[in-house]
C-alpha positions in Angstrom: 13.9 4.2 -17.9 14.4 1.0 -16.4 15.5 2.4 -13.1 12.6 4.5 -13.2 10.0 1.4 -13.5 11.8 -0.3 -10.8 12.1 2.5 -8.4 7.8 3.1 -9.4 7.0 -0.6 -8.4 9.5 -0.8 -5.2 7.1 -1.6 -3.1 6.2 -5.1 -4.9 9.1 -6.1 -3.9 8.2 -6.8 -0.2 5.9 -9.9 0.1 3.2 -8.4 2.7 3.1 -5.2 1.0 2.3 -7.7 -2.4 -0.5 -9.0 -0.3 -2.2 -5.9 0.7 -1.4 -4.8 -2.4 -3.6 -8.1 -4.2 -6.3 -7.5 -1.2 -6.7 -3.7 -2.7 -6.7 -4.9 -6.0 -9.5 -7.2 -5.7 -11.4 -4.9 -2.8 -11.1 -2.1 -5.4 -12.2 -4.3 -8.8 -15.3 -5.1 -6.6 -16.0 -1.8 -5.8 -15.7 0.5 -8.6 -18.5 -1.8 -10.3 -20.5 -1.2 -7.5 -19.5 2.2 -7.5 -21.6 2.5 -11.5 -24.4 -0.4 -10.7 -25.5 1.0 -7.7 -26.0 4.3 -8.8 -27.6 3.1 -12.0 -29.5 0.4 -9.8 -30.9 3.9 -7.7 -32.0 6.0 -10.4 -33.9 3.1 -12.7 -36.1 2.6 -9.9 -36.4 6.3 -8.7 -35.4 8.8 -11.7 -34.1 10.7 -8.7 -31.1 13.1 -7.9 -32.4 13.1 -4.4 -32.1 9.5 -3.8 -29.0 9.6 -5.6 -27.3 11.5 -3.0 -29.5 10.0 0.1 -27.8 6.3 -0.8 -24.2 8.2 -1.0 -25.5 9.6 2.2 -26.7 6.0 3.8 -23.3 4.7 3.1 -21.4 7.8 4.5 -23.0 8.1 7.7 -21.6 5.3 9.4 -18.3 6.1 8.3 -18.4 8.6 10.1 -19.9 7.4 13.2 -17.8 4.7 13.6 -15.0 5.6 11.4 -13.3 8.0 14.6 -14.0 4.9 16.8 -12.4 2.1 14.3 -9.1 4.3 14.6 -9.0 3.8 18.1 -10.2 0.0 17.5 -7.0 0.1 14.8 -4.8 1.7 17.8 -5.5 -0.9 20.7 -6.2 -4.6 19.1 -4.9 -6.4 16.1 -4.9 -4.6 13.1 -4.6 -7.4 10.8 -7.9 -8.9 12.6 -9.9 -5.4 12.7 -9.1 -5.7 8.8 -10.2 -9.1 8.4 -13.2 -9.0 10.2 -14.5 -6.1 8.2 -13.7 -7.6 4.7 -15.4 -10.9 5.8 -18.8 -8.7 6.8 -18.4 -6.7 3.2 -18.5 -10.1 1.3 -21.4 -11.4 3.3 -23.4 -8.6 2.7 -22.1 -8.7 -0.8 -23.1 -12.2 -1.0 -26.9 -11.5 0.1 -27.8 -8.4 -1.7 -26.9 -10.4 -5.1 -28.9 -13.0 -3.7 -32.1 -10.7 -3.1 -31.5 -9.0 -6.6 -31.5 -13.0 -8.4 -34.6 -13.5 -6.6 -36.0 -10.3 -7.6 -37.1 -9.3 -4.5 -34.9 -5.6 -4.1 -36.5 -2.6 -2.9 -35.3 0.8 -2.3 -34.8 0.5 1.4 -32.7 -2.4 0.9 -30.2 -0.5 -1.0 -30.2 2.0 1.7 -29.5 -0.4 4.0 -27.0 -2.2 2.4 -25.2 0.8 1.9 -25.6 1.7 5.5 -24.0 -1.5 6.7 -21.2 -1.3 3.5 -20.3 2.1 5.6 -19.7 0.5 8.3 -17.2 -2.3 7.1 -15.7 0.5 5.1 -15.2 2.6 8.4 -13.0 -0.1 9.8 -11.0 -1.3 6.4 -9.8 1.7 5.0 -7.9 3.1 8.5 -7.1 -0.5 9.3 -5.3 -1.0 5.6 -4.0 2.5 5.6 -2.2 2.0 8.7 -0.5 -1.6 7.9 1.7 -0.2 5.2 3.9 1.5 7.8 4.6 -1.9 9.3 5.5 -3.7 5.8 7.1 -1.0 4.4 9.9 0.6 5.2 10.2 4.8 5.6 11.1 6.0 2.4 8.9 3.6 0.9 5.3 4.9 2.1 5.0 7.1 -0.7 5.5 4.9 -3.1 3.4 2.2 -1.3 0.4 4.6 -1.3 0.8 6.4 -5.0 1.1 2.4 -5.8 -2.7 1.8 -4.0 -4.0 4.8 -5.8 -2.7 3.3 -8.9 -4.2 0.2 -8.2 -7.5 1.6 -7.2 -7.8 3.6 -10.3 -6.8 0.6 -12.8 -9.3 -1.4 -11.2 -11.7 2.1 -11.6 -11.1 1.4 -15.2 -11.6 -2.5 -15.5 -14.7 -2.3 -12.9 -16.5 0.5 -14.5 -15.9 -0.8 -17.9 -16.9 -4.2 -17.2 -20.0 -3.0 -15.3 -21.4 -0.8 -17.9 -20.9 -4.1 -20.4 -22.7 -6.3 -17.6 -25.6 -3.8 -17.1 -26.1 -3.3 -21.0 -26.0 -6.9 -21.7 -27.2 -9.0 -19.0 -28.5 -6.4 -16.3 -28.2 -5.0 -12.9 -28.0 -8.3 -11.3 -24.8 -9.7 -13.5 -22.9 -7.1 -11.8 -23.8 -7.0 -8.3 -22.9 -11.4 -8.8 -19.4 -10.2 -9.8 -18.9 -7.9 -6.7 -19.9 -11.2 -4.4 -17.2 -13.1 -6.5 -14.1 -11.0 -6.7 -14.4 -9.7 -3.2 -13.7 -13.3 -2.0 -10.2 -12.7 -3.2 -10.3 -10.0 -0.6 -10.5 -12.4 2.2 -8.1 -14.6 0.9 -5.4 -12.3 0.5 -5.5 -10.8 3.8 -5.7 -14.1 5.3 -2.2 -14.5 4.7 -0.6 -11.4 5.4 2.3 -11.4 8.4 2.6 -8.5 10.3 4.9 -8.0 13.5 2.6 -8.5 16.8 0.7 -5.7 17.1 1.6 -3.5 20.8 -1.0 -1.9 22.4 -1.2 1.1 24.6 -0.5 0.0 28.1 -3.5 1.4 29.6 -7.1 -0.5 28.3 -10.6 -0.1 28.7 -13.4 2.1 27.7 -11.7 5.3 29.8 -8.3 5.1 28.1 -9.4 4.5 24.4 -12.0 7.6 25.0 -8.7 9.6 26.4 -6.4 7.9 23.6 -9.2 9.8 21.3 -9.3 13.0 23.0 -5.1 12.8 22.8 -5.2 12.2 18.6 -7.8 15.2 18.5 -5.5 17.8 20.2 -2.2 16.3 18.7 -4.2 16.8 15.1 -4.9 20.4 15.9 -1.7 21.4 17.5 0.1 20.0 14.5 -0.2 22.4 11.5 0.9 19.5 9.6 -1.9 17.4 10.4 -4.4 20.2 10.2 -3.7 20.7 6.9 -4.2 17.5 5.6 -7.2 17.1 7.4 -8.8 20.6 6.2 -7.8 19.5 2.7 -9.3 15.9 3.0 -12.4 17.9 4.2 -12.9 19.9 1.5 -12.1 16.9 -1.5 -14.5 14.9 0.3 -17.5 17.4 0.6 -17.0 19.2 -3.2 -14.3 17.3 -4.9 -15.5 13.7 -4.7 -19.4 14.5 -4.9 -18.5 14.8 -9.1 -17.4 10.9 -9.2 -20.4 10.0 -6.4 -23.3 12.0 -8.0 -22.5 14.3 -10.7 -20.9 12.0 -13.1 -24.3 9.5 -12.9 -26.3 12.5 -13.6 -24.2 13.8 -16.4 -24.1 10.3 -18.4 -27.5 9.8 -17.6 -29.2 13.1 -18.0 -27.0 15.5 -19.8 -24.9 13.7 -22.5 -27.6 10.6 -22.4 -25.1 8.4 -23.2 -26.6 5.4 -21.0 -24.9 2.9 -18.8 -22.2 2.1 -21.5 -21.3 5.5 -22.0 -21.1 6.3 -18.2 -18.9 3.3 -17.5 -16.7 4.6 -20.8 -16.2 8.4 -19.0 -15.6 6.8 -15.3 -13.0 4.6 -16.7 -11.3 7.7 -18.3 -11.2 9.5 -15.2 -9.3 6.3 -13.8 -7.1 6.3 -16.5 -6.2 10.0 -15.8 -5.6 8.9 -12.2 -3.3 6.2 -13.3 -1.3 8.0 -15.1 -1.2 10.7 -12.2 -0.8 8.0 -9.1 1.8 6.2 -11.5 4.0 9.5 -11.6 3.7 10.2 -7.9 5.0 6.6 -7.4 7.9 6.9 -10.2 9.4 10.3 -8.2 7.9 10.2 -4.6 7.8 14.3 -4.3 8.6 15.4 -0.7 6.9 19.2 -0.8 3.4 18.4 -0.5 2.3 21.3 1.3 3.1 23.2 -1.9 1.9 20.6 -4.4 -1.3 18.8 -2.6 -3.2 22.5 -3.0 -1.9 23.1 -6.5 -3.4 19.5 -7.5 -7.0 20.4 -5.8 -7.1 23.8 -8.1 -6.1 22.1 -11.6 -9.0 19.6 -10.3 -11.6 22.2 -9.4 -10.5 24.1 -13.0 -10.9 21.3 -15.2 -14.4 20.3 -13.6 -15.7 23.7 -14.3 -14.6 22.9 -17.6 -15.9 19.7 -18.4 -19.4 21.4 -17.2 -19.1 24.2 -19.5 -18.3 21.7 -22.5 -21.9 19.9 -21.6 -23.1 22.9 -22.8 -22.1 23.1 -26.3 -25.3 22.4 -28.5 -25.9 19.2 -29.9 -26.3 20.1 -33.5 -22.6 19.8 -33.5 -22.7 15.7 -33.5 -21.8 13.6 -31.3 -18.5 13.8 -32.3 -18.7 17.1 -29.9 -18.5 14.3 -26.8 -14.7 14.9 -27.6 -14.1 17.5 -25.6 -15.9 16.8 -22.4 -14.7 13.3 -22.5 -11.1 14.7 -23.0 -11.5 17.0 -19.5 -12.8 14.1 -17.8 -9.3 12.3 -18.1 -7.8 15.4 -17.4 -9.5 15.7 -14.2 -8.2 11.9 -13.8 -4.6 13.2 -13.1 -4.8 15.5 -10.1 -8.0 13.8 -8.3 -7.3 10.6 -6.9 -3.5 11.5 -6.7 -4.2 15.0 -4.3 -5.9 12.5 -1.3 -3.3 9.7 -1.7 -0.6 12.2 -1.2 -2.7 13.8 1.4 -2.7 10.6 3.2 1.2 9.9 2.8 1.3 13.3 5.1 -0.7 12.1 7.5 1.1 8.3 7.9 4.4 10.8 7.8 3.5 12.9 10.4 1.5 10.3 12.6 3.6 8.5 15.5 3.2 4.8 15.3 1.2 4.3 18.7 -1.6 7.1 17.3 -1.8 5.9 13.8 -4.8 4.4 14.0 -6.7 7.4 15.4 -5.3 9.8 13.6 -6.2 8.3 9.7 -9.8 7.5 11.9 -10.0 11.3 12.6 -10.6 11.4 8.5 -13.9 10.2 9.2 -15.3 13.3 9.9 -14.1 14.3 6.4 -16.0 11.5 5.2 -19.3 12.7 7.2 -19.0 16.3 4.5 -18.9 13.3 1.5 -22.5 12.8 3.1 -23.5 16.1 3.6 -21.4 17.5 0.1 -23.7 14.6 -1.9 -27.4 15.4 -0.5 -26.9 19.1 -0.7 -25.5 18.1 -4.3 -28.3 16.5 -5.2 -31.2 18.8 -4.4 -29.3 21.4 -5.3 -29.0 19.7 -8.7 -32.4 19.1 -8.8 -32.9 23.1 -8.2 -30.9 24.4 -10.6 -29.7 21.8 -13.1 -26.7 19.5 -13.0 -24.3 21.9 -14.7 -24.7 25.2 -12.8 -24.5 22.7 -9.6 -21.5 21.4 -10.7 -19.5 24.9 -11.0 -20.6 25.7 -8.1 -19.0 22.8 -6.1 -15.5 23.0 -8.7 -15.3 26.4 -7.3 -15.8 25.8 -3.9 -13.0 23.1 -4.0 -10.5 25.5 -5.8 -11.1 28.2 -3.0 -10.6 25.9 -0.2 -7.8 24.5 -1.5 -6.1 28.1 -2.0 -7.3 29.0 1.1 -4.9 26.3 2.2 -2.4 27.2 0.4 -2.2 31.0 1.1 -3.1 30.8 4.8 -1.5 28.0 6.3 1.9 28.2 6.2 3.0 25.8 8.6 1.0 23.4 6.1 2.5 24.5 3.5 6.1 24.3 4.4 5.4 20.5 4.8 8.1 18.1 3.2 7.7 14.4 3.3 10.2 12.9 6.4 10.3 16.0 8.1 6.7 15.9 8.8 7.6 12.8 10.4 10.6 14.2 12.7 8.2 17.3 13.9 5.7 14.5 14.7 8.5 12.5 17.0 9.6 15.9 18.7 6.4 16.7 19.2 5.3 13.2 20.7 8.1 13.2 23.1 7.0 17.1 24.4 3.6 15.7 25.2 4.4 11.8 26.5 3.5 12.9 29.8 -0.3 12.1 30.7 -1.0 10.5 27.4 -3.1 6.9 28.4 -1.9 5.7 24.6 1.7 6.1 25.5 
């Protein structure tokens, strides 16, 4: 058992990976109780699926635009600086929209714009992060380094949405969105001191070569059935699978079980703990057939959200001791969702070569873009038919794209952890010629 815990936290061992590590932590904390206030913020002044999904929308946009151009940012300058700069314009705007909520001066476009310019900072820190652990950790550590993040993320899920639920219900909106300002300062500071080996750049620069470096990751993504994989996975989590925590789960507390701010904070902080407890395994045994297991983690996920929606249904003459059940599913869900896209991004960082890194976790931007399209078709189409039916509906899309993976893919699926990373070299060294990023 002990060897087990020490193998799980390996990672902590190495001082930079400690400080991205802390910088997660704290970056996470802060956004997980944004992730319930702003929601709640959205539908106190609107009562409105719609809007719901058109902030989730506001926010994912720019990741998209310029989440395919920060990877070739991430590729060609500092990496450490690219990350810094976009954590120091996160707790600026963090900073003022706390500042305009105090005052009481908040109106609906100002979320929207907030979370239009939050997209953008997240564009450039999530790639940038992603692709430091490589360069503080060595090989065989990345998947523990990543199921280690996902832990981290989803223990701060839990502490952020609990904490936010008890801020809203006891001193309002505005207690949390002061917290955010406050623990994302730790954000900064962490990253400040990270040391990284000098970042090397492709030899050829300029506007032509970084456009050409992006054209290069696009055609070594498709040619790589590897790569593909991922990325059609990532696609389909992003556009069905995530839209439950995004939208659905607000709607469900809110709407459906009516168990208020409190409540919703209670079931988001059980679906962290589910993904603990999931991201904590993944770290403790590092599995290395993840074109076999990724897909089978995407189905349970899909199942047990259909599930959870059919338990809403149960009729409330029962008590409210009938909350049980659905509360139950919710941590089930927990295990599989979060852990299916870290592992998904281990493949990725395994298959990548070092010089396209950048581009490549960029190219998960246009995943990102069918998080904005998943959530506004999500929310009018909850506002059609009802939360629940909408729901199933999206479970069941994610457990058909995810065995469409599975069953008709097999180069994907015959993906094991450090050979993804060999085909990736041989690969590389078959297309050097040409290349402006080599």
């Amino acid at each position: 058992m002990a060897a087990d815990r020490a193998s799980m936290f390996s990672s902590l061992r190495i001082r930079d990976y400690r400080l991205l590590w802390l910088g997660v932590s704290s970056h996470s904390a802060a956004l997980w109780t944004e992730n319930i206030a702003r929601p709640y913020l959205v539908y106190a002044l609107t009562e409105s699926p719609a809007q719901l999904g058109g902030v989730i929308a506001a926010r994912t946009l720019p990741q998209f635009v310029f989440g395919i151009f920060a990877g070739v940012a991430i590729d060609w300058f500092d990496r450490k600086r690219v990350l810094q700069l976009s954590q120091i314009g996160a707790f600026v705007l963090n900073v003022s929209f706390a500042v305009l909520l105090v005052a009481g001066l908040i109106e609906l476009w100002h979320i929207y714009a907030a979370a239009a310019i939050r997209g953008v900072t997240m564009a450039f820190d999530q790639p940038a992060r992603q692709s430091l652990v490589p360069e503080v950790v060595p090989p065989d550590r990345v998947t523990n380094a990543i199921a280690l993040f996902s832990a981290t993320q989803n223990t701060m899920r839990i502490a952020g949405t609990a904490a936010s639920g008890f801020l809203i219900a006891a001193v309002g909106v505005n207690g949390a969105f002061v917290a955010i300002a406050v623990i994302y300062a730790g954000t900064v500071t962490a990253t400040s001191m990270l040391r990284v080996p000098p970042h090397v750049p492709p030899a050829a620069s300029g506007v032509g070569a970084m456009l050409g470096g992006l054209g290069d990751a696009m055609r070594y993504a498709w040619r790589t059935p590897t790569i593909r994989g991922a990325i059609g996975l990532a696609l389909i989590y992003f556009a069905f699978g995530l839209s439950f925590m995004q939208l659905f789960a607000p709607l469900f507390a809110l709407e459906v079980l009516d168990i208020g701010p409190f409540g919703f904070g209670v079931m988001m902080s059980l679906t962290g703990a589910g993904s603990l407890v999931g991201a904590l395994t993944i770290a403790s045994r590092s599995p290395r057939r993840l074109g076999v297991l990724v897909p089978l983690m995407m189905v349970a996920f899909g199942s047990l959200l259909i599930l959870f929606a059919l338990s809403t249904y149960l009729p409330g003459e029962l008590g409210r001791a009938w909350l049980v059940l659905p509360l139950v599913l919710v941590f089930a869900s927990g295990l599989f969702q979060s852990g299916a896209f870290a592992l998904v991004q281990v493949i990725m960082l395994d298959a990548a070569p070092d010089q396209m890194r950048g581009r490549l976790m960029g190219l998960l931007a246009f995943d990102r873009a069918t998080m904005m399209m998943g959530a506004a078709a999500g929310g009018l189409l909850a506002e059609a038919i009802g939360t629940q039916p909408a729901q199933i509906i999206y479970a069941l899309l994610v457990i058909v794209g995810a065995l469409a993976v599975l069953l008709l893919a097999p180069g994907f699926r015959s993906t094991v952890v450090g050979e993804a990373r060999r085909g990736a070299e041989e690969r590389e060294a078959g297309t050097r010629e040409g290349s402006p990023a080599r």
